[in-house]
mmCIF file of the C-alpha atoms, coordinates in Angstrom:
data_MODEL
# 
_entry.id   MODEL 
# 
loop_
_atom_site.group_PDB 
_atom_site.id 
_atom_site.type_symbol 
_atom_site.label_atom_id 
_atom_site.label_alt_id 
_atom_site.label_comp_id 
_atom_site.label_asym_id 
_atom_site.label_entity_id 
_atom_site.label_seq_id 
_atom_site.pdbx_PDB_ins_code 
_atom_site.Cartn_x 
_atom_site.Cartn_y 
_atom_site.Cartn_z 
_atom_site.occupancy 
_atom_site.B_iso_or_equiv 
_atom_site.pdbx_formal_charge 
_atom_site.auth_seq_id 
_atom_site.auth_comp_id 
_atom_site.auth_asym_id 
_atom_site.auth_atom_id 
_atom_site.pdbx_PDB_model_num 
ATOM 1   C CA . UNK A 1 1   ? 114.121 38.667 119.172 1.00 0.00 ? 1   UNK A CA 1 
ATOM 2   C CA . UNK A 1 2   ? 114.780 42.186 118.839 1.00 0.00 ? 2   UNK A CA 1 
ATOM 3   C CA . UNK A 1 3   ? 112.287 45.032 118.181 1.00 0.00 ? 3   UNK A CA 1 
ATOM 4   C CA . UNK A 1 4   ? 112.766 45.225 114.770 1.00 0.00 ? 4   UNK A CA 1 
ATOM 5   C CA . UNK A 1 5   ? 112.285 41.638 114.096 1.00 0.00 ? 5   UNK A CA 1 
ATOM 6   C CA . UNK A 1 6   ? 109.540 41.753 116.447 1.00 0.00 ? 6   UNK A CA 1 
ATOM 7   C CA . UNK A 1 7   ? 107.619 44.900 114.650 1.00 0.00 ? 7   UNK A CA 1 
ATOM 8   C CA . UNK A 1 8   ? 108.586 42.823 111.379 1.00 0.00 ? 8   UNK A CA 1 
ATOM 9   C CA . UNK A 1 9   ? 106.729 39.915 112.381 1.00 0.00 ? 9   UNK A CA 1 
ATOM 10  C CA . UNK A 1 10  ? 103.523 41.407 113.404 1.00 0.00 ? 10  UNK A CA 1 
ATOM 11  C CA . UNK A 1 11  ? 103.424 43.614 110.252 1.00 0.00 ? 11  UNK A CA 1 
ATOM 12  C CA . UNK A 1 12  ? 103.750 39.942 108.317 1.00 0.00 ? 12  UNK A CA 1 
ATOM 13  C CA . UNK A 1 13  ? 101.045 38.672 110.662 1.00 0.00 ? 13  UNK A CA 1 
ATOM 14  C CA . UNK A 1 14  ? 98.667  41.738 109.672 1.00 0.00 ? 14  UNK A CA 1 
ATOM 15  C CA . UNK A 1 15  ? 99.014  41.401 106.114 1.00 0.00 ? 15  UNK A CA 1 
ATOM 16  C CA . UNK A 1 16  ? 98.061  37.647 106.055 1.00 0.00 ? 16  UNK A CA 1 
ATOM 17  C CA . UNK A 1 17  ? 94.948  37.995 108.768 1.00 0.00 ? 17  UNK A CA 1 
ATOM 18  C CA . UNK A 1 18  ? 94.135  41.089 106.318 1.00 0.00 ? 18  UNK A CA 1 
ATOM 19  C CA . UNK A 1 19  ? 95.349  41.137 102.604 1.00 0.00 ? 19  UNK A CA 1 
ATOM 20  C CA . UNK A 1 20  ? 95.625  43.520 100.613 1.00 0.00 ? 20  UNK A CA 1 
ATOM 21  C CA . UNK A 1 21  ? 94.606  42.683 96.999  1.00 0.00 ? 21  UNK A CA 1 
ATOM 22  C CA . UNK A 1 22  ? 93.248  39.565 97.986  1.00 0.00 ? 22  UNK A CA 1 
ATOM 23  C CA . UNK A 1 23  ? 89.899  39.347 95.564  1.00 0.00 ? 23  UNK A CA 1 
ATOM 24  C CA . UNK A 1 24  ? 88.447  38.743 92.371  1.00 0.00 ? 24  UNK A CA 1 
ATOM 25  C CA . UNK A 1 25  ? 90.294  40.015 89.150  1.00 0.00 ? 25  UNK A CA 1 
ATOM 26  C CA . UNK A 1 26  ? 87.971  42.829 87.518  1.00 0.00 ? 26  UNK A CA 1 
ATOM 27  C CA . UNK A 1 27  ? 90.155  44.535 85.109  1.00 0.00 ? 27  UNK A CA 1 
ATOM 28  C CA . UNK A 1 28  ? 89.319  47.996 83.871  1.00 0.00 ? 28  UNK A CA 1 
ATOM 29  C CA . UNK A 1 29  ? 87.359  48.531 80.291  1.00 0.00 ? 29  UNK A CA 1 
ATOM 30  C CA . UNK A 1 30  ? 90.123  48.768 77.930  1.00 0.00 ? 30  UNK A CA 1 
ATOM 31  C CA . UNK A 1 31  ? 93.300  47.644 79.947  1.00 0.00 ? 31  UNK A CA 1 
ATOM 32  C CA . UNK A 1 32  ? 96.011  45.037 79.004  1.00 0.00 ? 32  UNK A CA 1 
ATOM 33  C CA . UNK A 1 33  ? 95.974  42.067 81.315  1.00 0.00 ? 33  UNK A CA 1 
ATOM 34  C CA . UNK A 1 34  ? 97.453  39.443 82.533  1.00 0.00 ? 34  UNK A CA 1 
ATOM 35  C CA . UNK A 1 35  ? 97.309  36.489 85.004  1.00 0.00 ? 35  UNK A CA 1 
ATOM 36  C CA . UNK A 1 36  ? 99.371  33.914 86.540  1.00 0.00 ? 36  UNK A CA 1 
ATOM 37  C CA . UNK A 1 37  ? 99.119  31.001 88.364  1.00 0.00 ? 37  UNK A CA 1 
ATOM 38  C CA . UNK A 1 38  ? 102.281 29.715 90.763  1.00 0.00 ? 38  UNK A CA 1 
ATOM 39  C CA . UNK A 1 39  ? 102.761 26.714 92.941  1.00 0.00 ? 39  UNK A CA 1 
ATOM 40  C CA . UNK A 1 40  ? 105.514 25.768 95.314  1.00 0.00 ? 40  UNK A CA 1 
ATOM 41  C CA . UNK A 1 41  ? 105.106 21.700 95.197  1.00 0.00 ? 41  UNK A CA 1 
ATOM 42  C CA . UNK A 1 42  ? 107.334 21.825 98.303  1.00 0.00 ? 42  UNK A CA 1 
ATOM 43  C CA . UNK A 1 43  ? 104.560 22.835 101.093 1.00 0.00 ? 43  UNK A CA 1 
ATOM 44  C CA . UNK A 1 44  ? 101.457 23.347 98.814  1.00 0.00 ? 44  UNK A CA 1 
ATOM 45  C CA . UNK A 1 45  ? 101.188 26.996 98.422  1.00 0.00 ? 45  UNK A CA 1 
ATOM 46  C CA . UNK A 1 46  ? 99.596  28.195 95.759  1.00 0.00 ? 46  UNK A CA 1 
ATOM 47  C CA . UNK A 1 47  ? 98.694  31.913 94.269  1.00 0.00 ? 47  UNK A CA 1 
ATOM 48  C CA . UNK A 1 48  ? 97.004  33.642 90.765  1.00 0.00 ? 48  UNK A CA 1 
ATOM 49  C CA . UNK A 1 49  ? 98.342  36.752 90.617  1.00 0.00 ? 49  UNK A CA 1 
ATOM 50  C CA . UNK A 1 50  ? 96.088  38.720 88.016  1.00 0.00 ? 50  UNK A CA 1 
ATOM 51  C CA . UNK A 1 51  ? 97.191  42.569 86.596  1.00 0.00 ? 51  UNK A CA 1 
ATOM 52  C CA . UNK A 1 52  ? 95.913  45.401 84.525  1.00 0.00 ? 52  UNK A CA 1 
ATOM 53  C CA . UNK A 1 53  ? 98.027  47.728 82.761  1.00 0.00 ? 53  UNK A CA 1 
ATOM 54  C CA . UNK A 1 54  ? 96.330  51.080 81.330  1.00 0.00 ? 54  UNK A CA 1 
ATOM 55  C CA . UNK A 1 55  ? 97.432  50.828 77.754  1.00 0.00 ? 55  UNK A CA 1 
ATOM 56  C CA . UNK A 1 56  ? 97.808  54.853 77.483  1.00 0.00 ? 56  UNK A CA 1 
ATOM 57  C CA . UNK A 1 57  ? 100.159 55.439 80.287  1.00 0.00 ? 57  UNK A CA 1 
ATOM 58  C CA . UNK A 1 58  ? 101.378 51.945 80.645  1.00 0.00 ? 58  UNK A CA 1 
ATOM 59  C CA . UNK A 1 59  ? 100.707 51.793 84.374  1.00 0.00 ? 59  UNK A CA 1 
ATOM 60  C CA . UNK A 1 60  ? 100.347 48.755 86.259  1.00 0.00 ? 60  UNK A CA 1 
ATOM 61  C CA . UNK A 1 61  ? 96.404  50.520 87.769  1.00 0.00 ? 61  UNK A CA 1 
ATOM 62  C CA . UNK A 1 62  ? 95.191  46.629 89.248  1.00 0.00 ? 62  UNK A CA 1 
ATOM 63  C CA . UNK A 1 63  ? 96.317  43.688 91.120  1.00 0.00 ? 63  UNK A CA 1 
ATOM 64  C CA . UNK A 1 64  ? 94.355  41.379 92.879  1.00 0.00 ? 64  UNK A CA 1 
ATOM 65  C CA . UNK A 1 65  ? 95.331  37.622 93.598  1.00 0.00 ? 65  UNK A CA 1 
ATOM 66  C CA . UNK A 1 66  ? 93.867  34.782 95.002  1.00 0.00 ? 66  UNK A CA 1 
ATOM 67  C CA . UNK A 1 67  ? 95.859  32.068 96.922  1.00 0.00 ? 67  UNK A CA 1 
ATOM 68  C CA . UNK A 1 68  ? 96.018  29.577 100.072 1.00 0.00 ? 68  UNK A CA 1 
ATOM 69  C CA . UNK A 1 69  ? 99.010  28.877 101.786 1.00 0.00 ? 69  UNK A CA 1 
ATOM 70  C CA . UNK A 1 70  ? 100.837 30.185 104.775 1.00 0.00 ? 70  UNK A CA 1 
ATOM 71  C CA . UNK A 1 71  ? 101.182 33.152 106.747 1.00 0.00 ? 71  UNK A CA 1 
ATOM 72  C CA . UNK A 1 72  ? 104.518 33.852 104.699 1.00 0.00 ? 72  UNK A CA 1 
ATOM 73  C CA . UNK A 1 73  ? 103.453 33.222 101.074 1.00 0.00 ? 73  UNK A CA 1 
ATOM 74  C CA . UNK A 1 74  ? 100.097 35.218 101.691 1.00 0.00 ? 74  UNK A CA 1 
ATOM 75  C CA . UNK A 1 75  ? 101.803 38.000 103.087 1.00 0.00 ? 75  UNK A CA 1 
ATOM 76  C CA . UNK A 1 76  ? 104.544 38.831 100.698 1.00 0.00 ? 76  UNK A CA 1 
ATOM 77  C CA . UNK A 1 77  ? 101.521 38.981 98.291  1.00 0.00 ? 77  UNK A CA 1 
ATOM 78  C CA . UNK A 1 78  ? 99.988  41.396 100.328 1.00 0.00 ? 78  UNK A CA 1 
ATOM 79  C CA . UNK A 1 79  ? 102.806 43.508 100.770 1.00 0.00 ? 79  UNK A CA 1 
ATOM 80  C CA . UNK A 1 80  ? 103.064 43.148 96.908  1.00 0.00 ? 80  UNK A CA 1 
ATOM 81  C CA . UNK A 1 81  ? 99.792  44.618 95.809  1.00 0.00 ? 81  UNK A CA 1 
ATOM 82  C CA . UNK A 1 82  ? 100.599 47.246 98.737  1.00 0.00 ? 82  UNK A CA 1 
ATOM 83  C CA . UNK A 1 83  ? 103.811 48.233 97.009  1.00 0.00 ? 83  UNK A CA 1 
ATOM 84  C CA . UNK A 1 84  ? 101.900 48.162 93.415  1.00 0.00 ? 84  UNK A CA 1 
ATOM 85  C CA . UNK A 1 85  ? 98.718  50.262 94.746  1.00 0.00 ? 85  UNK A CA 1 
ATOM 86  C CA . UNK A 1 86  ? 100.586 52.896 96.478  1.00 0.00 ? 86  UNK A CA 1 
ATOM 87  C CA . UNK A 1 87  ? 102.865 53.266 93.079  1.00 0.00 ? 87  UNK A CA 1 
ATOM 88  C CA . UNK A 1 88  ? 105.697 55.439 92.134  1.00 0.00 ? 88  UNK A CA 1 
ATOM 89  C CA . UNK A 1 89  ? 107.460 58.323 94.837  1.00 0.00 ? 89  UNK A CA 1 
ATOM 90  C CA . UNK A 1 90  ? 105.104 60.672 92.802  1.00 0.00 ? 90  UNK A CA 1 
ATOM 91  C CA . UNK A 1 91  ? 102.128 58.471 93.329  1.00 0.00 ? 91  UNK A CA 1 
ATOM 92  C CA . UNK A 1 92  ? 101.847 57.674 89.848  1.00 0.00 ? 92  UNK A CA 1 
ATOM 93  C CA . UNK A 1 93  ? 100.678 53.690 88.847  1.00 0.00 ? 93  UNK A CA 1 
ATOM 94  C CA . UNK A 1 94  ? 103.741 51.740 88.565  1.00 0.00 ? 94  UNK A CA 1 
ATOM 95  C CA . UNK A 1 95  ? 105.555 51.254 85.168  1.00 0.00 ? 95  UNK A CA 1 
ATOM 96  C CA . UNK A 1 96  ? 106.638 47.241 84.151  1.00 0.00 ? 96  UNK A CA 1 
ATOM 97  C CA . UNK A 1 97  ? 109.592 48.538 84.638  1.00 0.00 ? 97  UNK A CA 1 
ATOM 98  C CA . UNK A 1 98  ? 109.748 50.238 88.230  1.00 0.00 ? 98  UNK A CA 1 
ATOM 99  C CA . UNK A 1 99  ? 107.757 46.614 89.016  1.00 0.00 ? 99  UNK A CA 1 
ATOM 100 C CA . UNK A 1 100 ? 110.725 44.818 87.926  1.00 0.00 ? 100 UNK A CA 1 
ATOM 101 C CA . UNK A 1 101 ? 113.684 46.709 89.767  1.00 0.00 ? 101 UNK A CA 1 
ATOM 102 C CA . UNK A 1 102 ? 111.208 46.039 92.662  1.00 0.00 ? 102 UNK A CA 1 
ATOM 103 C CA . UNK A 1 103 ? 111.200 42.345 92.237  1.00 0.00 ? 103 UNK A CA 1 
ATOM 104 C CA . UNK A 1 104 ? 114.324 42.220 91.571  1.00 0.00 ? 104 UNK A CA 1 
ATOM 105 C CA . UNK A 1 105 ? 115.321 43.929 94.848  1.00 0.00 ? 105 UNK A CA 1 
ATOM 106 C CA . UNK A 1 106 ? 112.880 41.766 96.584  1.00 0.00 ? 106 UNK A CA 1 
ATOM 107 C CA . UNK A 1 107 ? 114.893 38.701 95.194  1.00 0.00 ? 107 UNK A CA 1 
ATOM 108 C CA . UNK A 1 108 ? 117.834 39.905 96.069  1.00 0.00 ? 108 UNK A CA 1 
ATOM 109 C CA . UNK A 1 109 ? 116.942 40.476 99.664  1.00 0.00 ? 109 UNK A CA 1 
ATOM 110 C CA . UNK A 1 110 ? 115.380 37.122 100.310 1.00 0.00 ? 110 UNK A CA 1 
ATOM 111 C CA . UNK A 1 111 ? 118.144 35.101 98.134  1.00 0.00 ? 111 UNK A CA 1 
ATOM 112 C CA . UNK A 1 112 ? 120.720 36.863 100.475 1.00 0.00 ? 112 UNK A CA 1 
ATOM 113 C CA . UNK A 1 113 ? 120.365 34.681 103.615 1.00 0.00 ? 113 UNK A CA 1 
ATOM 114 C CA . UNK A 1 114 ? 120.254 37.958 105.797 1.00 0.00 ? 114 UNK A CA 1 
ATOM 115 C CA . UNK A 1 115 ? 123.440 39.505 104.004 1.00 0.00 ? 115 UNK A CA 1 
ATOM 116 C CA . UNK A 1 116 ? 122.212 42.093 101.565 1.00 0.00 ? 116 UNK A CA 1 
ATOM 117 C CA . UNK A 1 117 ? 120.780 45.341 102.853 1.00 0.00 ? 117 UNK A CA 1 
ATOM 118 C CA . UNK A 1 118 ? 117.381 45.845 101.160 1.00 0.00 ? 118 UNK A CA 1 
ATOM 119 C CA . UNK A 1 119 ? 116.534 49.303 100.072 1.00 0.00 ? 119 UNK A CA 1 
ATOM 120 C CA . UNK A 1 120 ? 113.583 50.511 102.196 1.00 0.00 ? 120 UNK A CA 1 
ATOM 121 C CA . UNK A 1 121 ? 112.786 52.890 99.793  1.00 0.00 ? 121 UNK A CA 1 
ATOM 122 C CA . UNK A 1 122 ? 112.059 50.401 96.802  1.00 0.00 ? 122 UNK A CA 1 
ATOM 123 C CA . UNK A 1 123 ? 110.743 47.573 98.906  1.00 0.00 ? 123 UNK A CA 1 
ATOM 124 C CA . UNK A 1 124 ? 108.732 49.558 101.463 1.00 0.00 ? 124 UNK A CA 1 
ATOM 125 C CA . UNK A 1 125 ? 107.147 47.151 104.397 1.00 0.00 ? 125 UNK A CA 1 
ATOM 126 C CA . UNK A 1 126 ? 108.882 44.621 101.660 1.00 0.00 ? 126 UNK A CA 1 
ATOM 127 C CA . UNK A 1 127 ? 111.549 44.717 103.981 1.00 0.00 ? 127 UNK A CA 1 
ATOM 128 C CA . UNK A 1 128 ? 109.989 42.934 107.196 1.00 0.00 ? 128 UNK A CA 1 
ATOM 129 C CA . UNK A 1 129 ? 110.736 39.576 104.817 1.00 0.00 ? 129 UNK A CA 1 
ATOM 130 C CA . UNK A 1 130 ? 114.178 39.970 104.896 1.00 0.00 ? 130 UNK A CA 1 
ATOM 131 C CA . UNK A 1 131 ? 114.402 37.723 108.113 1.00 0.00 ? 131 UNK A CA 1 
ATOM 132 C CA . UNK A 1 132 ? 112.753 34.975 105.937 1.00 0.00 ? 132 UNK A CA 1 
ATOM 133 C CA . UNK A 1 133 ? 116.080 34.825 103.943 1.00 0.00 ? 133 UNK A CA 1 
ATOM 134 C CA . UNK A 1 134 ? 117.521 32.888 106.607 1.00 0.00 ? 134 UNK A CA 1 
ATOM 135 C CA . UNK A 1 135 ? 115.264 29.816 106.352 1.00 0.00 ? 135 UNK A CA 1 
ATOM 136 C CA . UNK A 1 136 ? 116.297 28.387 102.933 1.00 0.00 ? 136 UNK A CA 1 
ATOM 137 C CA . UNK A 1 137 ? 112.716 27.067 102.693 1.00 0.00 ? 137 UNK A CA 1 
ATOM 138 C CA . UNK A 1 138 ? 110.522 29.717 103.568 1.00 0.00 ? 138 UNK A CA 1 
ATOM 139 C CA . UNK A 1 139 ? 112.485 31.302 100.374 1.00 0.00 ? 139 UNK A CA 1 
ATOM 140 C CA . UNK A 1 140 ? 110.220 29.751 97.784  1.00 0.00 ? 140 UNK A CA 1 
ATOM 141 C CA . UNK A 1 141 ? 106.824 30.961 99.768  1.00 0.00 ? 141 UNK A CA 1 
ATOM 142 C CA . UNK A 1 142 ? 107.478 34.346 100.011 1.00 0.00 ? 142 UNK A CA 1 
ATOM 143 C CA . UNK A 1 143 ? 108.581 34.616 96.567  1.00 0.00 ? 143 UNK A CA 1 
ATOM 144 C CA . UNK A 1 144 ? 105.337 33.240 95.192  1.00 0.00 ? 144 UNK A CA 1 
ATOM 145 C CA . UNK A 1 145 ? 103.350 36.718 94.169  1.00 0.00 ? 145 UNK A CA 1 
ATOM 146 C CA . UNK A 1 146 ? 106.539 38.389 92.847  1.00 0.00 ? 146 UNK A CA 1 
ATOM 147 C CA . UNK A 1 147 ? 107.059 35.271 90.275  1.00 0.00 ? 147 UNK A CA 1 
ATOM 148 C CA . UNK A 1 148 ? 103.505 35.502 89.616  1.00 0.00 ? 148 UNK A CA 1 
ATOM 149 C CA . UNK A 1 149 ? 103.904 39.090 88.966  1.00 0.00 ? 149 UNK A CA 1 
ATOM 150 C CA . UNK A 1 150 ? 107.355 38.885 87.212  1.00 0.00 ? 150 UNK A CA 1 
ATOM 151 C CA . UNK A 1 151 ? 105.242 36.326 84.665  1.00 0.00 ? 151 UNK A CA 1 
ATOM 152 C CA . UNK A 1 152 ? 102.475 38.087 84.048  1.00 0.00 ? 152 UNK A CA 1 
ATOM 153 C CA . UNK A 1 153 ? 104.827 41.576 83.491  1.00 0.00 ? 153 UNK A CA 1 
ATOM 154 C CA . UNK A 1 154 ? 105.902 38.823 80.701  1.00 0.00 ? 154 UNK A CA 1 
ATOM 155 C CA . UNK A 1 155 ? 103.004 37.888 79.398  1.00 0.00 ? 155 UNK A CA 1 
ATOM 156 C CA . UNK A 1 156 ? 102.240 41.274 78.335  1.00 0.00 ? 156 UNK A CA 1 
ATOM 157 C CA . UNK A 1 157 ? 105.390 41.956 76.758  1.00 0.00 ? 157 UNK A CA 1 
ATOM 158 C CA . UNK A 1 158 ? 104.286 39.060 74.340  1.00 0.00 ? 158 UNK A CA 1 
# 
C-alpha cells in the first residue's frame, strides 16, 4: 500500500468512527426541504439523507443523515455533508447545482474502476474513495448519500 492509499484509508476510517452530519434533521424556519431514504439490498446498508435549502438564496444551508452500514457507505456520507457544509470556493452554501456537478464527479470517479482522475478541487477529501472504484461492490455503498442527495436535490425541483 502506498502512502497515499494509506493516508486515504485512515481519512475513510475517521469519518466513519466520527461523522460529520450524522444527526437528527432540524431544518431552518422557512427553508425548502427534502429527505430521502436509500438502501443497497446487496449488503444491507441503509441511509436518510435529509436537506434544507434557504428559499432566498437557494443554498443548500443543512444536511444531516442518519444510516447503518459499513465503514465505506458511512463515510462517503460523511465526506458528503463535509463537502456541502464547507460550500462554494467563496464559502458561500452550495447551489443544487454546484451539488450536482459534485455528484456527478463523485460518480464518475467511483464508476471509473481507478481510471478517471477525480478533480480534488470539486471532490475535496471525496477523493480518498477513489480506491473503492476498484471493488465493483463496494461501488453501490459509497454511493449511498450522493443518491440520497441527488433525490432529494429532485424532490425539490418538484
Amino acid at each position: 500500500m502506498s502512502g497515499l492509499d494509506g493516508l486515504y484509508q485512515e481519512l475513510i476510517f475517521d469519518h466513519s468512527r466520527r461523522p460529520i452530519g450524522k444527526g437528527p434533521f432540524e431544518p431552518p424556519e422557512g427553508a425548502l426541504s427534502a429527505s430521502h431514504h436509500e438502501f443497497n439490498p446487496s449488503c444491507g446498508d441503509e441511509l436518510t439523507l435529509s436537506i434544507a435549502v434557504d428559499p432566498a438564496t437557494g443554498g443548500i444551508e443543512h444536511l444531516a443523515w442518519e444510516g447503518q452500514g459499513c465503514s465505506i457507505s458511512m463515510a462517503s456520507a460523511s465526506v458528503l455533508a463535509q463537502l456541502v457544509r464547507e460550500g462554494d470556493d467563496e464559502g458561500r452554501s452550495l447551489t443544487p447545482a454546484q451539488a450536482r456537478r459534485r455528484i456527478d464527479a463523485f460518480r464518475e470517479m467511483i464508476q471509473s474502476r481507478g481510471e478517471a482522475e477525480p478533480d480534488e478541487d470539486l471532490l475535496g477529501d471525496a477523493i480518498a474513495f477513489q480506491g473503492v472504484s476498484k471493488f465493483v461492490m463496494r461501488v453501490k455503498c459509497a454511493m449511498l448519500g450522493w443518491v440520497a442527495l441527488e433525490a432529494d436535490l429532485r424532490q425539490l425541483e418538484a
